[in-house]
C-alpha positions, 0 to 999 in steps of 0.5 A: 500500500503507496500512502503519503510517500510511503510504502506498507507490505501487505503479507496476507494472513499467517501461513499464506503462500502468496497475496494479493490486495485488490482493493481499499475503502475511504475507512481503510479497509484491505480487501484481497485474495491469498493461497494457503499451502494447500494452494487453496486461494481465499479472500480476505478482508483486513481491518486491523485483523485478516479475516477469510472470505470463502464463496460457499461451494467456490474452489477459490475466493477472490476479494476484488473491490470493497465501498464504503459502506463495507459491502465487499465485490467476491468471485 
């Protein structure tokens, strides 16, 4: 994340192979995907906290986009 000069590592969540933020709203929230060691990919949103964001029945997860009311784009 580029925020007034400076650089922040988003990592993904503990164990997470690989990660991808995707989106962030006014309030700062982080929305995204990681792969676990299974090679699973999941979504994420961060808010102080990961939390995993699974479509229920998907093979994969991806958080995309996030507004300002919080309301997360998945697929």
């Amino acid at each position: 994340m580029y925020q007034s000069g400076s650089f922040t590592d988003i990592p993904g969540p503990a164990g997470a192979t690989s990660s991808a933020a995707n989106g962030i709203n006014d309030n700062g929230l982080v929305v995204g995907s990681y792969s676990d060691s299974k090679g699973v990919v999941h979504g994420f949103l961060l808010k102080k906290k990961y939390k995993t964001l699974d479509v229920p029945g998907a093979t994969a997860t991806v958080a995309s986009g996030i507004n300002i009311k919080g309301d997360i784009v998945l697929y």
